[in-house]
C-alpha positions, -999 to 999 in steps of 0.1 A, spaced: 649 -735 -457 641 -768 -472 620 -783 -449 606 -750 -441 593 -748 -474 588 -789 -476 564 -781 -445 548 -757 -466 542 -780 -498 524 -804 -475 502 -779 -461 492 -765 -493 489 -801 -508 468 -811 -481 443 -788 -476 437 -790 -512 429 -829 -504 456 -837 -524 479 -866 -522 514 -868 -531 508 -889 -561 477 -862 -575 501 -833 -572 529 -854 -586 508 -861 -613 499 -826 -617 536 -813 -619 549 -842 -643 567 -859 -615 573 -888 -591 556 -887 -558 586 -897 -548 598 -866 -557 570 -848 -537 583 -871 -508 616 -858 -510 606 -818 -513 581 -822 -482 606 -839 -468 634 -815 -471 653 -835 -486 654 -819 -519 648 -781 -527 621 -781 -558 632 -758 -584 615 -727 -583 592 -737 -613 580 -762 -594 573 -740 -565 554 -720 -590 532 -748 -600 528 -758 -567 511 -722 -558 490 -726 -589 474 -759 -582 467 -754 -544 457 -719 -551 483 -705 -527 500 -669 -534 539 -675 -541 552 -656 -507 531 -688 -491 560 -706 -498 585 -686 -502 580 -660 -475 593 -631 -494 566 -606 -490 571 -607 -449 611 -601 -460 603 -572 -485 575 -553 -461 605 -558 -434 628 -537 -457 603 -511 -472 603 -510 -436 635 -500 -428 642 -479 -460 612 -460 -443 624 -458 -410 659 -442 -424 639 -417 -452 620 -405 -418 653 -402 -395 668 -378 -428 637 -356 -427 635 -353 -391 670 -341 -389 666 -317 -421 634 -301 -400 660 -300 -373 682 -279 -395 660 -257 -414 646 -247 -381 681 -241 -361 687 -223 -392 658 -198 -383 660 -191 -350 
């Protein structure tokens, strides 16, 4: 996950035409810090990862990916709410006939 997400630190960095010592600054930090997260190297903490959305104007599931993982299991909460429907139609009409 870490250099999945370090990936993503130097995308957002760079398209903001940041460089690692600007968003370093920014966060209170050592480039070398930034280094190490684009890396992979070291996982920010979270709060960082939250400051790093704020300053390159990113959403948070940019980084973290969670909105892909939660529309997956709305998804499949779905997908089971609509297989317990179909089968109480199922039954309420065998029930008829």
């Amino acid at each position: 996950m870490s250099k999945k997400l370090g990936k993503k630190i130097k995308q957002a960095r760079t398209q903001m035409g940041l460089t690692q010592a600007d968003l370093a600054y920014r966060l209170g930090i050592s480039a070398t810090s930034i280094s190490a997260f684009e890396a992979g190297r070291i996982k920010p903490d979270f709060t960082y990862v939250q400051k790093i959305a704020q300053f390159t104007h990113q959403p948070l599931y940019f980084f973290t990916g969670k909105k892909r993982e939660e529309a997956l299991d709305r998804i499949d909460k779905m997908i089971a709410e609509l297989e317990q429907i179909k089968q109480l139609l199922k039954d309420i009409d065998g029930g008829e006939e």
